[in-house]
C-alpha positions as CSV (number, residue, x, y, z in Angstrom):
1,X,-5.5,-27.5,2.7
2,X,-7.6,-23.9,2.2
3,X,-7.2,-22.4,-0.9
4,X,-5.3,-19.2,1.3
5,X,-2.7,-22.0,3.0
6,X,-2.4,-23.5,-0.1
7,X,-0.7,-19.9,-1.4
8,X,1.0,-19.4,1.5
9,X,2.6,-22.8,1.1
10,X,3.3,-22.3,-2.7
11,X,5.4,-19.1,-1.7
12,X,7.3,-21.1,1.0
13,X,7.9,-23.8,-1.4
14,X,9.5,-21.5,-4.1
15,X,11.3,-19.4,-1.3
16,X,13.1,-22.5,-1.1
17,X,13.5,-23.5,-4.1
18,X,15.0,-20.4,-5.5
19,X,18.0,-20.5,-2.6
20,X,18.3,-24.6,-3.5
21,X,18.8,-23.4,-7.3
22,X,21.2,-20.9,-6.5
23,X,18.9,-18.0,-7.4
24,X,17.7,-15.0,-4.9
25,X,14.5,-15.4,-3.6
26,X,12.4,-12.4,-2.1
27,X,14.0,-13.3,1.2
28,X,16.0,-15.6,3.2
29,X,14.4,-18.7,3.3
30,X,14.1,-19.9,7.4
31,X,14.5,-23.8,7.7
32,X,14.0,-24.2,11.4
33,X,11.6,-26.0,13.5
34,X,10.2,-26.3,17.0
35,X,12.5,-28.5,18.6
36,X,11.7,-29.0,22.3
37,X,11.5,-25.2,22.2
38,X,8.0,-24.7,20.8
39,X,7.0,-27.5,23.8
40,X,8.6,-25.8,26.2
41,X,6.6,-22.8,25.3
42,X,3.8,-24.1,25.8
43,X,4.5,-24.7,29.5
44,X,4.8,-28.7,28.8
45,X,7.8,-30.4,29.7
46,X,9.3,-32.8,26.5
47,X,8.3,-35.7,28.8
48,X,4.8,-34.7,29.0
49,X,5.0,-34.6,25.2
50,X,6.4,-38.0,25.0
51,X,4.0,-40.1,26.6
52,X,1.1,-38.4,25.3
53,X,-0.3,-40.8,22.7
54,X,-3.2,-38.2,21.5
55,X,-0.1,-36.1,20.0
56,X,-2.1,-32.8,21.6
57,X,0.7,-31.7,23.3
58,X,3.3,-31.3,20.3
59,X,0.9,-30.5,17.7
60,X,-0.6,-28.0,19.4
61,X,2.6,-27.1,20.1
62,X,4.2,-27.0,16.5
63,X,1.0,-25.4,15.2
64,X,1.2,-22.5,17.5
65,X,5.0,-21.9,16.9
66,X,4.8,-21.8,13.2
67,X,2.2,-19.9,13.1
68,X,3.6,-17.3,15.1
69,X,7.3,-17.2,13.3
70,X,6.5,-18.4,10.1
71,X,9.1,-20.5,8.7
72,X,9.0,-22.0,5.4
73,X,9.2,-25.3,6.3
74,X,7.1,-27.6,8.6
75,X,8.1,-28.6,12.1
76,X,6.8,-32.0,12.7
77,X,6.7,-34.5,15.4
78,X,9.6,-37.1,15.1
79,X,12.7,-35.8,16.6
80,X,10.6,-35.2,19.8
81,X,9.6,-38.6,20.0
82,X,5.9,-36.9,20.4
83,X,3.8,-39.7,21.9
84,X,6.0,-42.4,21.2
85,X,7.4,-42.7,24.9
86,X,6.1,-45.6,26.0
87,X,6.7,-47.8,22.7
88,X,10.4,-46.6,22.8
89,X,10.7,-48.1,26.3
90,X,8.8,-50.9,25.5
91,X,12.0,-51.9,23.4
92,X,14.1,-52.2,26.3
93,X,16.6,-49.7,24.7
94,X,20.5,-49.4,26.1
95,X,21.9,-46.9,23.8
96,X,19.0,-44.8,23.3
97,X,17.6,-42.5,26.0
98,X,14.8,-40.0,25.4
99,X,12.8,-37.7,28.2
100,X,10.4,-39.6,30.6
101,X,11.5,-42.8,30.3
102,X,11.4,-44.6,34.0
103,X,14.6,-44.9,35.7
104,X,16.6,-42.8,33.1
105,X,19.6,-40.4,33.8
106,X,18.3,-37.9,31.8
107,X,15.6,-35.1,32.7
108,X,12.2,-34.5,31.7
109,X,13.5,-31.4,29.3
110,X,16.4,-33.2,27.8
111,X,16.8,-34.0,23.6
112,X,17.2,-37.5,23.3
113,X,20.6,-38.7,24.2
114,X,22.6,-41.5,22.7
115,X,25.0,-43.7,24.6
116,X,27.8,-44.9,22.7
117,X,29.5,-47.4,23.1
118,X,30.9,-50.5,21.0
119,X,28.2,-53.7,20.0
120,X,31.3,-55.5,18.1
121,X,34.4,-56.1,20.1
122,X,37.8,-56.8,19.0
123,X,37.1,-60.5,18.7
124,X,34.2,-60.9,17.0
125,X,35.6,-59.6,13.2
126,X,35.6,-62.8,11.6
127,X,32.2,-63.8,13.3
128,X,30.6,-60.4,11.9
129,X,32.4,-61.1,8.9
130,X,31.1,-64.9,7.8
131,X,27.9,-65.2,10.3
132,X,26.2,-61.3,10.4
133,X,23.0,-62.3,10.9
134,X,24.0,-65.3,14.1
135,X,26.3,-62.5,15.4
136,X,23.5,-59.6,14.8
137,X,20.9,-62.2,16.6
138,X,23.2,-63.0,19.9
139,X,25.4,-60.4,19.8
140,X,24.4,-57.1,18.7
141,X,20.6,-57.2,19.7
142,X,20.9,-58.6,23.2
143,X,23.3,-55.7,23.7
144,X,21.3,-52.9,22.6
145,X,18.0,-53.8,24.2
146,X,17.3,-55.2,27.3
147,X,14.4,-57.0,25.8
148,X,16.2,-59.0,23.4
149,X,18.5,-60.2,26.1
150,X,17.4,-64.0,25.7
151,X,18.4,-63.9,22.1
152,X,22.1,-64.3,23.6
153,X,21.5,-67.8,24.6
154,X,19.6,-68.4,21.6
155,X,20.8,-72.0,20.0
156,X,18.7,-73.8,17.2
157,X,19.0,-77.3,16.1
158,X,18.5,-78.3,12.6
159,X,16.9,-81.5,11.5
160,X,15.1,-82.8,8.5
161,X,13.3,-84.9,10.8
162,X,11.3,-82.1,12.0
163,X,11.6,-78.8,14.0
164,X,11.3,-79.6,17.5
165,X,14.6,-77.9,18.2
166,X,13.4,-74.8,16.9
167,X,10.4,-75.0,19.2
168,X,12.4,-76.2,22.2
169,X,15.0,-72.9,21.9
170,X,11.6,-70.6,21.4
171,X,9.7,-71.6,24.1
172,X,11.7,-71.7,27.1
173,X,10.0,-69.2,30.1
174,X,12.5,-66.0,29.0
175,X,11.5,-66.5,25.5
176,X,7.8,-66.4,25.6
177,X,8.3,-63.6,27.5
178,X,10.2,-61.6,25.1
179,X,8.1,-63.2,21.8
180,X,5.0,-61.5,24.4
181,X,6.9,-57.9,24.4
182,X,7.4,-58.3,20.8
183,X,4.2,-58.5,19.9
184,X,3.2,-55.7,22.4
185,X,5.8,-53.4,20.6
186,X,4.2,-54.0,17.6
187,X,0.4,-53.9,18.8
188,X,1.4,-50.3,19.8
189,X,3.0,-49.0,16.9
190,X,0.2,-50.3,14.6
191,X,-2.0,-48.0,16.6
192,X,0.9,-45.1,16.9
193,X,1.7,-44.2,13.2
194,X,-1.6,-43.7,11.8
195,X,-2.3,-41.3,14.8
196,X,1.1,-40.0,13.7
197,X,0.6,-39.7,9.6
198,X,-2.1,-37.6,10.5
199,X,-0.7,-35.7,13.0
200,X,1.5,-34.3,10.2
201,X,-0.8,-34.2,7.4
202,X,-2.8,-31.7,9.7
203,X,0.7,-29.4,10.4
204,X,1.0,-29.5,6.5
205,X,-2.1,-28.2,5.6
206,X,-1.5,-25.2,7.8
207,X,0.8,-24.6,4.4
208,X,4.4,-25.5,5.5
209,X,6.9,-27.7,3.2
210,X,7.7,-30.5,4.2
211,X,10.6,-31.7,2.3
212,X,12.0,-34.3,3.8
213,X,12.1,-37.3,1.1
214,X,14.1,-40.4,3.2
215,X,17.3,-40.9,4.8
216,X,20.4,-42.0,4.0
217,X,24.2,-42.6,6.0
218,X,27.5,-42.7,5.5
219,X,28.7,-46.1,5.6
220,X,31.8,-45.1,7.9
221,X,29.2,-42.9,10.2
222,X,27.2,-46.4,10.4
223,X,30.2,-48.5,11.2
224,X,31.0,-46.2,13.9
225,X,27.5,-45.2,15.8
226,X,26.6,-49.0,15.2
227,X,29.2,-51.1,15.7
228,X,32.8,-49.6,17.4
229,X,31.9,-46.5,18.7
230,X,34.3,-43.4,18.3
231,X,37.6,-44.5,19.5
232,X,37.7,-47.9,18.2
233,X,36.0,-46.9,14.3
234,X,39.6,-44.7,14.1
235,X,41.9,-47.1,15.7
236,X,40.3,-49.9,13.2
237,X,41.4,-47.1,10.7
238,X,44.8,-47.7,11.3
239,X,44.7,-51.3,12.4
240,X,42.5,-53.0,10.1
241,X,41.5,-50.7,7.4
242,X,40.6,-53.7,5.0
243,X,38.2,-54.7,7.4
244,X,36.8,-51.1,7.4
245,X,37.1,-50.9,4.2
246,X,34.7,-53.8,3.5
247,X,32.1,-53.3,5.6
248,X,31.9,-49.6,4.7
249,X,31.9,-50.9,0.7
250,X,29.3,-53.4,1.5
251,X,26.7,-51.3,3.3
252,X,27.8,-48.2,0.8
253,X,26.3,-51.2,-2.3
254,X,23.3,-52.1,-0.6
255,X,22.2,-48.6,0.4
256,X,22.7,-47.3,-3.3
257,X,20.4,-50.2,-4.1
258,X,17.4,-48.4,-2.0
259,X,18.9,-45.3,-3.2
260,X,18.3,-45.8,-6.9
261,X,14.4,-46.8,-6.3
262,X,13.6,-44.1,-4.7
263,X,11.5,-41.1,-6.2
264,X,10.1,-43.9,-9.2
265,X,6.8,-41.9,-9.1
266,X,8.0,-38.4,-9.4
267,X,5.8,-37.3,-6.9
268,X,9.5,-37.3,-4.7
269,X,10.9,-34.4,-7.3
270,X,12.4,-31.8,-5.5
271,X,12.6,-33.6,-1.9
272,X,15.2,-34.2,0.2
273,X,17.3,-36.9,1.5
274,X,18.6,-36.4,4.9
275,X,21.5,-37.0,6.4
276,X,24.0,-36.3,9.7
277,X,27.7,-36.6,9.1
278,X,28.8,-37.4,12.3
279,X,32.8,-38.2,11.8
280,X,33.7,-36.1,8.9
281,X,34.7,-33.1,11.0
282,X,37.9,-31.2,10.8
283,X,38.7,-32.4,14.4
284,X,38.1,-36.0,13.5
285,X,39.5,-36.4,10.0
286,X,42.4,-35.3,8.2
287,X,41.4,-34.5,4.2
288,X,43.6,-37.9,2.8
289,X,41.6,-40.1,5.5
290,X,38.2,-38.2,4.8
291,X,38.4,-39.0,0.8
292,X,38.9,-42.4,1.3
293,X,36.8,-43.5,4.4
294,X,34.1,-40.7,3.7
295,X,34.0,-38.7,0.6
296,X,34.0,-41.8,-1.8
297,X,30.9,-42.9,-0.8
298,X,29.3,-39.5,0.2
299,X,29.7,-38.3,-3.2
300,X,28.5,-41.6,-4.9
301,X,25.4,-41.0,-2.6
302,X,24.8,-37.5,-3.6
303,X,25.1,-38.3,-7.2
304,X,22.5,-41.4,-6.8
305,X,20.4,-39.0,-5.4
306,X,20.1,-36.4,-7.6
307,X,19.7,-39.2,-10.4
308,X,16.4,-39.5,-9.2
309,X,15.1,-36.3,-9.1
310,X,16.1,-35.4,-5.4
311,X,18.6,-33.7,-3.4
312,X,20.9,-34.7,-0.2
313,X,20.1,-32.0,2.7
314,X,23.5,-33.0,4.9
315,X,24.4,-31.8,8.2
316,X,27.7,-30.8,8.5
317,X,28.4,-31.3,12.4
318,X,31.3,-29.6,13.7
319,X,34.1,-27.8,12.0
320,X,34.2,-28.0,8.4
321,X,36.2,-25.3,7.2
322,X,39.3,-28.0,5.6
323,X,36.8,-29.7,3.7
324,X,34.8,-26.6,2.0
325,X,37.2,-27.3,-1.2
326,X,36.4,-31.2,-0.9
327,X,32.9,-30.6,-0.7
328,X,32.9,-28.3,-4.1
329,X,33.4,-31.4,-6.2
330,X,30.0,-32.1,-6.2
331,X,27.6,-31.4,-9.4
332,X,26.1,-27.9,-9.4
333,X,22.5,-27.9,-7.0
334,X,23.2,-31.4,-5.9
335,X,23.3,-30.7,-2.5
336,X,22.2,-28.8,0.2
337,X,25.4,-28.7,3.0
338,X,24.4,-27.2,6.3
339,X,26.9,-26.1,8.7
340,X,27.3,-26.9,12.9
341,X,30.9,-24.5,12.9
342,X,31.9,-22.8,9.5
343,X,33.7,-19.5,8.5
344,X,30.3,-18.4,6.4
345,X,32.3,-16.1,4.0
346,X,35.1,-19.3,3.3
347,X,31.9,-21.1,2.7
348,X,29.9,-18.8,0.5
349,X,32.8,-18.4,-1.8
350,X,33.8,-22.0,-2.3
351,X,30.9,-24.7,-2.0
352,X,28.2,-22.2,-1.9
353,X,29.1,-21.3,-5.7
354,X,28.2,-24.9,-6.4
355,X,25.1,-25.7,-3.8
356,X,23.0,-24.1,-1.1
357,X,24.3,-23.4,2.3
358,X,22.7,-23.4,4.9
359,X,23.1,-23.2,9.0
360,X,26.1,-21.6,11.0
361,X,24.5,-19.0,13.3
362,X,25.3,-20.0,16.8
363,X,22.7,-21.8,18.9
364,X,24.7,-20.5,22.1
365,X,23.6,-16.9,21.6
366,X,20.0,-17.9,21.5
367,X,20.5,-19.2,25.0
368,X,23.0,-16.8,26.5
369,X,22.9,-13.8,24.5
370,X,20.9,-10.8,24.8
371,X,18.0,-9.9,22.0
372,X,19.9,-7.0,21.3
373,X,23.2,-8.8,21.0
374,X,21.3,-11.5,19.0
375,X,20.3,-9.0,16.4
376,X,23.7,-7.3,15.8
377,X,24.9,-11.0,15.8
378,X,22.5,-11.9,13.3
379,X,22.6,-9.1,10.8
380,X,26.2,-9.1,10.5
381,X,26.1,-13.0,9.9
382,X,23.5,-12.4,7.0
383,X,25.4,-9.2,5.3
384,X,27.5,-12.3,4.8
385,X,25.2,-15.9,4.2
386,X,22.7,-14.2,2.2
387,X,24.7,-12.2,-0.4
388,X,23.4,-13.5,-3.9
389,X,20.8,-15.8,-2.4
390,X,22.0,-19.7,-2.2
391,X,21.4,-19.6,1.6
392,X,19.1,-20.6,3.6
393,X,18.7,-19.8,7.2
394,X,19.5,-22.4,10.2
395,X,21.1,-22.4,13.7
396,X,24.2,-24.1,14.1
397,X,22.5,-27.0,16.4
398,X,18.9,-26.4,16.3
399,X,16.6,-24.0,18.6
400,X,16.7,-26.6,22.0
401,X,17.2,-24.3,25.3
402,X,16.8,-21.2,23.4
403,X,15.3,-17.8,25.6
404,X,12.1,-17.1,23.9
405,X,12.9,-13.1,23.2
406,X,15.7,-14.3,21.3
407,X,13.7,-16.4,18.9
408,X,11.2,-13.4,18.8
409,X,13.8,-11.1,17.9
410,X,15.7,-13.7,15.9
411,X,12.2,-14.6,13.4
412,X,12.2,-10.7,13.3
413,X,15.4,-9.9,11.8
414,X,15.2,-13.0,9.4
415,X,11.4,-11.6,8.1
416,X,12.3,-7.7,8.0
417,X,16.7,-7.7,7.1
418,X,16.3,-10.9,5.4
419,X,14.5,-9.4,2.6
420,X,16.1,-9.1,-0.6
């Protein structure tokens, strides 16, 4: 990094700092990246972006948009799936669809899409229960990618006399063949990520923050993108909340576990663990049901967390405004909560006392808005977020589909009325 990024990077990185610690920077700190708008730009489709394994099509593309808006943190490559197109369809996925891949519903310029649906059915609780690993193998992996489909008939024999059986149930024709694709996954991605860690190290030196630190989930989230899906992860609510109840306990031990090494170095201080709540909305969870499915082991995670130097960045999606009081009980600076749908001023005078805020300002009206409406949008919003600092600056859902003179106005009002 040049000694002049290098300054521009150390301003960023106390821009937001200052909102994270509750104190007023010298302006709004603007935590949002490229998306598949800064590819789109750029006159590539995301599709393009994804099966180009030099990475020149989204770097280029994240270099020029932060270059020209200046945000203070850095837009990197992975939630565009930049060149990684053909080793995600390599894995035969049935759940997750991204732009490009052959024979997929969805278009060249759409985000990746994820198909829900449930992996563990109704009669398979006590199987999942005593046997997760048998019922992850023929069950759970044969569902989710096409690849693994063989594992279903997967049956070993166990003899002290030797291990033919294990070499009978491995070889058969549909075996090799997926053993084959497995290690052609893996030949790729051995040559992918090193492409890829430098891919980013480049788009930090150009002097944005990165501050993502790992990743965490909350165990009810998991139980319900994994394993039931939507409807059945609240019916099991009702049903069997024991059942729930352990799993959600289990994984919520195990993930404190990786939790508490984290950060052993130091050189994590500061970071941020990341994290979508998915099923903690106002919509999907009464307040009782959300502190004992949810908030027991959301807190527990922010805590654990902080412990170790860092912070948990959490996107609120959907409605939150029932839980604002909930989401107060945490320790002061723990947290960074962003917001999908929020009454800002509800926000900034309960949780925002006690952590950063961030987010809320509609993605719609960067799509179907005019600039001018954006700006009258966008000022009144901030009279309101910004107040005192302890905000920082997202969209409600990201920049995807926006009209470029929005943004340009947008980045405008944030460097020029954003100013404290």
């Amino acid at each position: 990094m040049t000694k002049e990024n290098q300054k521009k990077y150390n301003e960023k990185l106390k821009r937001l700092q200052d909102a994270l610690a509750l104190r007023t920077p010298d302006r709004v700190p603007i935590d949002l990246t490229g998306g598949t708008f800064m590819i789109q730009r750029t006159g590539h489709t995301l599709a393009e972006s994804n099966f180009d394994e030099t990475l020149e099509i989204a770097k280029e593309a994240a270099k020029k948009f932060m270059l020209d808006y200046e945000p203070d943190v850095m837009s990197g490559l992975g939630l565009t799936f930049a060149g990684e197109g053909r080793g995600h369809e390599m894995q035969g996925p049935k759940c997750y669809l991204i732009a490009g891949m052959s024979n997929s519903p969805i278009g060249d310029d759409s985000m990746p899409q994820f198909i829900e649906f449930p992996t563990l059915l109704d009669d398979e609780f006590e199987e999942f229960r005593t046997d997760y690993t048998g019922w992850g193998l023929k069950k759970f992996l044969p569902r989710t990618s096409s690849v693994l489909e063989p594992f279903k008939d997967l049956n070993l024999t166990f003899s002290h006399r030797g291990i033919t059986g294990i070499v009978d149930a491995f070889s058969t024709p549909a075996m090799r063949e997926t053993i084959k694709k497995l290690w052609e996954i893996d030949d790729f991605y051995k040559e992918y990520r090193p492409k890829y860690a430098k891919a980013q190290k480049e788009l930090a030196d150009l002097g944005f923050p990165e501050m993502t630190g790992g990743r965490a989930a909350v165990p009810f989230d998991k139980y319900s993108d994994d394993y039931r899906g939507m409807v059945l992860s609240f019916v099991d609510v009702f049903e069997d909340e024991d059942f729930v109840l352990e799993y959600c306990n289990k994984f919520h031990k195990e993930q404190l576990a990786r939790l508490e090494k984290l950060n052993q170095d130091g050189k994590n201080t500061g970071k941020q663990v990341w994290m979508a709540l998915h099923k903690g909305s106002d919509d999907m969870m009464g307040n009782n049901l959300y502190r004992k499915f949810y908030w027991n082991h959301l807190s527990e995670i922010i805590s654990t967390v902080f412990k170790r130097g860092m912070i948990t960045n959490m996107f609120c999606e959907g409605e939150y405004n029932n839980k604002l009081e909930i989401l107060s009980e945490v320790e002061r600076c723990s947290a960074y909560f962003t917001f999908d749908k929020i009454d800002i001023k509800k926000a900034k005078e309960t949780v925002g006392k006690v952590c950063c805020i961030g987010g809320g300002f509609p993605s719609p009206l960067m799509i179907y808005a005019t600039p001018d409406k954006v700006e009258e949008e966008l000022k009144r919003f901030l009279d309101v977020a910004m107040k005192d600092g302890g905000y920082i600056f997202r969209l409600s859902a990201g920049i995807n589909g926006a009209k470029e003179e929005n943004v340009d106005r947008m980045f405008k009002v944030l460097h020029d009325y954003g100013k404290y």
